[in-house]
VOPA-730545 format. One line per field, with one value per residue (C-alpha): residue number from 1; residue in three letters; x, y, z. Coordinates in nm, 2 decimals, always signed. Example, Ala and Ser with C-alpha at 12.3 -4.5 7.8 and 13.67 -1.06 7.14 Angstrom:
<rs>
i = (1:2)
aa = (ALA:SER)
px = (+1.23:+1.37)
py = (-0.45:-0.11)
pz = (+0.78:+0.71)
</rs>
This chain:
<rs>
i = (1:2:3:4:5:6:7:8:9:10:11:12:13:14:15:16:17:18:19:20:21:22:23:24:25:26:27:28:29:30:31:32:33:34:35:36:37:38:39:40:41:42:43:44:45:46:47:48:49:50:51:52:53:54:55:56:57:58:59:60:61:62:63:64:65:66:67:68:69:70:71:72:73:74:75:76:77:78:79:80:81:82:83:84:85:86:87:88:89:90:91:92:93:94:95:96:97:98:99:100:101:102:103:104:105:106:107:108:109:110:111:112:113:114:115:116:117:118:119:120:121:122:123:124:125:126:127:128:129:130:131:132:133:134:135:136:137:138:139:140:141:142:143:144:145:146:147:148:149:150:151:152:153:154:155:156:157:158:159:160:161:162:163:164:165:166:167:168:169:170:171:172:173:174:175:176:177:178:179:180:181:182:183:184:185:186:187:188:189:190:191:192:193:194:195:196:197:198:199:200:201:202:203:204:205:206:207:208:209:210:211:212:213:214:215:216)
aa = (UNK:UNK:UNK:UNK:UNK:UNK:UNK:UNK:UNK:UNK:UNK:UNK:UNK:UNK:UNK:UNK:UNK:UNK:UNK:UNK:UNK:UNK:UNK:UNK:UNK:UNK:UNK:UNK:UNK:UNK:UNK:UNK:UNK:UNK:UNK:UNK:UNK:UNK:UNK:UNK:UNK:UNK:UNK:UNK:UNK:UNK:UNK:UNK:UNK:UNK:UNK:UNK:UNK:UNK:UNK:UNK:UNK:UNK:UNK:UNK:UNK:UNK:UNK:UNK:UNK:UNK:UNK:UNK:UNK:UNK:UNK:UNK:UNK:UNK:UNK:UNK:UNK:UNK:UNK:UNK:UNK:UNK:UNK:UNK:UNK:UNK:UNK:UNK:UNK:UNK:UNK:UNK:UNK:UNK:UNK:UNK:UNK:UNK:UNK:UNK:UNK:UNK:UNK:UNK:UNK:UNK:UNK:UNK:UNK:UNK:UNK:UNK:UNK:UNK:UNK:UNK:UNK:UNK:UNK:UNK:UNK:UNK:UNK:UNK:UNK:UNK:UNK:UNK:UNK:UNK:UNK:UNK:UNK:UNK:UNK:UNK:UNK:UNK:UNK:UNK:UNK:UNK:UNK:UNK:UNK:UNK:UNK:UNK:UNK:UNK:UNK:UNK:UNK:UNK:UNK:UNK:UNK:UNK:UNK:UNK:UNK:UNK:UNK:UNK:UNK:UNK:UNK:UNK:UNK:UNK:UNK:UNK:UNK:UNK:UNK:UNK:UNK:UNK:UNK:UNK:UNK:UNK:UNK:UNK:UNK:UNK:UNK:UNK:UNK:UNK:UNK:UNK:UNK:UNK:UNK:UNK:UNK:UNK:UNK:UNK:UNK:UNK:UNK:UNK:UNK:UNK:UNK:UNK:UNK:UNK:UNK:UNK:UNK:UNK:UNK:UNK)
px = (-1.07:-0.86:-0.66:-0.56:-0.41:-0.21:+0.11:+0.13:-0.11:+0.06:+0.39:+0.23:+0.06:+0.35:+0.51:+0.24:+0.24:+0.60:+0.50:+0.22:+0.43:+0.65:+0.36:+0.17:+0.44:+0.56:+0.22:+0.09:+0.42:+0.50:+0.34:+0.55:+0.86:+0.87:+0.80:+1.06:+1.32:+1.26:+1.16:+0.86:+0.53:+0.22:+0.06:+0.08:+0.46:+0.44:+0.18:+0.34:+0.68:+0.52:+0.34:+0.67:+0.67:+0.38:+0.45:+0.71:+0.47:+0.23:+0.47:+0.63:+0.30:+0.24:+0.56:+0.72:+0.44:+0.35:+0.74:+0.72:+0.40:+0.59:+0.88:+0.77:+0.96:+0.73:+1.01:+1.32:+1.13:+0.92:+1.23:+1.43:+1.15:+1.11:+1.48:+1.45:+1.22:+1.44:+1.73:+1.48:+1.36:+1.68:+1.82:+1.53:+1.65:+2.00:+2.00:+1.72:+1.98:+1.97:+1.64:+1.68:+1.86:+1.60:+1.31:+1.45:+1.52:+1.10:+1.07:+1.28:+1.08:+0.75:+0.89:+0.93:+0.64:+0.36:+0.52:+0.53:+0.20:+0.04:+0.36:+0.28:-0.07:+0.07:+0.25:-0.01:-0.23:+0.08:+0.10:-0.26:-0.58:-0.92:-1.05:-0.73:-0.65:-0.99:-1.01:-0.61:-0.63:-0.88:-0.69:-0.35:-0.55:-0.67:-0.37:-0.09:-0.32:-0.28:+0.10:-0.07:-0.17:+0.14:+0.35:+0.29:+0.32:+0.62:+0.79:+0.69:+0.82:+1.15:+1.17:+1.13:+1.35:+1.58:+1.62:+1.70:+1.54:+1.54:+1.15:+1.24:+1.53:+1.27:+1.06:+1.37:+1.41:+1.08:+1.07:+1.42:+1.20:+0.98:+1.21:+1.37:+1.11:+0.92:+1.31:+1.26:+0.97:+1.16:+1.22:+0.86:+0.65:+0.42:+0.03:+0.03:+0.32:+0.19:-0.10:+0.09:+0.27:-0.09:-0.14:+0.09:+0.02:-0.32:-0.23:+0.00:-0.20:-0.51:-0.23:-0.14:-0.50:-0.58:-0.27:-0.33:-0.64:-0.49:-0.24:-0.56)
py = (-1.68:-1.40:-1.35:-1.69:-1.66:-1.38:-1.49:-1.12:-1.25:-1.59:-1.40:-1.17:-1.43:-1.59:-1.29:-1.21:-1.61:-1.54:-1.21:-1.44:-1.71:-1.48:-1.29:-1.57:-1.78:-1.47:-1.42:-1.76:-1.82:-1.49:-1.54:-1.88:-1.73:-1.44:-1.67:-1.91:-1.61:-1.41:-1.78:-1.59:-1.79:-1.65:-1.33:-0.99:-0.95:-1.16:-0.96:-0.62:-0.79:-0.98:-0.63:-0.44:-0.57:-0.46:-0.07:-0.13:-0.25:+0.03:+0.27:+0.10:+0.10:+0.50:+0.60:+0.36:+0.31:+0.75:+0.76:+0.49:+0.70:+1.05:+0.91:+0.66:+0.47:+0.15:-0.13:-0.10:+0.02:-0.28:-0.50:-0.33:-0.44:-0.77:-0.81:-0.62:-0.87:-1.22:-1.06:-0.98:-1.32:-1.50:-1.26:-1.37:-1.69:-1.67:-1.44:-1.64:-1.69:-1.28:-1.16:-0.79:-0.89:-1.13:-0.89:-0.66:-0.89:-0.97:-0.62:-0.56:-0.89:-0.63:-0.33:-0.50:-0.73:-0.49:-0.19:-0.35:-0.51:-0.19:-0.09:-0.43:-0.32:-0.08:-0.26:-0.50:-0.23:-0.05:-0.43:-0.51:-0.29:-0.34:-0.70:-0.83:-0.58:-0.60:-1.03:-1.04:-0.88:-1.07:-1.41:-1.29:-1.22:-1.53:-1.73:-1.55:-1.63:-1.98:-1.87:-1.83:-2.15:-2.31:-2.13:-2.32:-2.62:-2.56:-2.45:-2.70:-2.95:-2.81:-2.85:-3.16:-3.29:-3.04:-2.91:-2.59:-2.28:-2.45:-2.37:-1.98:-1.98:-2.09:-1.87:-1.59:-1.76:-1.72:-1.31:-1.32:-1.50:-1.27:-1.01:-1.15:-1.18:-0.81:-0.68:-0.82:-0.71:-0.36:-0.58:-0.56:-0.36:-0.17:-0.17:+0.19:+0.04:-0.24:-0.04:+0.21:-0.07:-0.25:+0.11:+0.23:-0.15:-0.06:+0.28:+0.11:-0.12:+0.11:+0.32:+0.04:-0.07:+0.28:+0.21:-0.11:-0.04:+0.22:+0.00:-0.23)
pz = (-1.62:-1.82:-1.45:-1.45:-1.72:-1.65:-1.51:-1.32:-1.07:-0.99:-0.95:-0.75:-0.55:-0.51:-0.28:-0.12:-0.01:+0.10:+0.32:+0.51:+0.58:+0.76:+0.93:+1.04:+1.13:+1.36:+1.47:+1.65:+1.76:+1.93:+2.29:+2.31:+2.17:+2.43:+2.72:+2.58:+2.53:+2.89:+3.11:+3.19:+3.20:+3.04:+3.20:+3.27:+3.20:+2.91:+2.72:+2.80:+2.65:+2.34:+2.32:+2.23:+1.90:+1.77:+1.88:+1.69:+1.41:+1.43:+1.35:+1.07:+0.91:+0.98:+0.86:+0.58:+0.36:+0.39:+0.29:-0.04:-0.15:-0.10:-0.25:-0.53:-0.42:-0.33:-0.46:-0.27:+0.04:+0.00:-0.05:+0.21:+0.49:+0.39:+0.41:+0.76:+0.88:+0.75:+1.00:+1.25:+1.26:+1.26:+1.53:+1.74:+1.74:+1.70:+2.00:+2.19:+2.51:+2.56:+2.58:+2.48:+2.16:+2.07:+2.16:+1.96:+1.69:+1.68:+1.67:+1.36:+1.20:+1.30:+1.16:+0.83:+0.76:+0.91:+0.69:+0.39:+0.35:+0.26:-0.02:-0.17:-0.27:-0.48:-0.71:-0.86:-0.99:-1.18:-1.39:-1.43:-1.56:-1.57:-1.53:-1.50:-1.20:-1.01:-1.02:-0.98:-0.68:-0.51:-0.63:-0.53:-0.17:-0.17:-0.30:-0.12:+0.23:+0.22:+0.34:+0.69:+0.68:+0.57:+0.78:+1.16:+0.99:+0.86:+1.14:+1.36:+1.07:+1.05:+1.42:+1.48:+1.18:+1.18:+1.52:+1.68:+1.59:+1.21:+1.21:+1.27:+1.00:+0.74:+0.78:+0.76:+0.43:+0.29:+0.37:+0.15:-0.13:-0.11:-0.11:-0.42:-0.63:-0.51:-0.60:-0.99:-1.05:-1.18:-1.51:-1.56:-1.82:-1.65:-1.77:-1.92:-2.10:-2.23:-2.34:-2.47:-2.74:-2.80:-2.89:-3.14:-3.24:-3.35:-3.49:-3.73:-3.83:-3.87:-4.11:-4.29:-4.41:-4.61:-4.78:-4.93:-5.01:-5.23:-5.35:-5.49)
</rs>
């Protein structure tokens, strides 16, 4: 119960929420959205295309997450790639009448949500310890997956009452909530910091009991 009530993890949760409902919403749809973008029906040429994302993908999450541990760097990296995949997505459908544009949008939406799964893990553990880190974790797992299943549905709502590619854009616009909210969490105190205050907290107050007991 002591991670429910620490507001960390529903913050956290939240973002991580954001980052699936651009991943899955990307993910079921992708076969359909190739063939939709090249004209091509499902089958070999298909899969190689609606493959070229996911190179992409693979090395995103070789190099970018190496590059936020070498650098410490984890927020704006993180940021930066959730940001890369909102544009990625909504230039897959803005551009959905020219076919290498778009593909390469959906790459760019790959780049930046497979990269930055692995950054977001760091993060948690630098604002929780202990109990609070090891039962945060697995809620903000579990939470922040319900995004996959939110995100067809969604799209296919904001499609048929909005029209267009509106199903796409929203999911564009939860990556940039996402993005948002990882940005801020730089106004955070981190756990060593917090521990550090409770801390000198303690050490005061461990000072002041001698002296009043003198003072008696």
């Amino acid at each position: 119960m002591a991670s429910l009530g620490n507001w960390r993890v529903w913050y956290f949760s939240l973002i991580y929420f954001c980052i699936q409902i651009a991943v899955y919403g990307m993910t079921f749809t992708l076969p359909t959205q190739v063939t939709n973008i090249t004209g091509q029906k499902l089958g070999i040429a298909a899969a190689l295309v609606t493959a070229i994302p996911w190179v992409f993908g693979l090395l995103s999450v070789w190099y970018f997450p190496r590059l936020a541990d070498r650098t410490r760097k984890h927020r704006p990296i993180g940021t930066g790639l959730l940001l890369v995949t909102a544009i990625g997505i909504a230039l897959s459908g803005i551009a959905a009448g020219s076919p290498p544009i778009a593909i390469a949008g959906l790459a760019l939406a790959a780049i930046g949500f497979v990269g930055m799964q692995p950054i977001f893990w760091a993060l948690p553990t630098e604002y929780m310890t202990g109990y609070a880190a090891a039962a945060g974790i697995g809620l903000i797992n579990s939470l922040g997956n319900l995004g996959g299943f939110l995100a067809p549905n969604m799209k296919d709502m904001f499609n048929r009452t909005v029209g267009g590619n509106a199903g796409l854009y929203s999911l564009a616009v939860a990556a940039v909530i996402g993005a948002l909210l990882f940005a801020a969490t730089r106004y955070f105190k981190r756990a060593n910091e917090i521990e550090a205050g409770e801390f000198d907290t303690l050490s005061a107050d461990r000072a002041v009991a001698p002296a009043r007991a003198v003072g008696r």
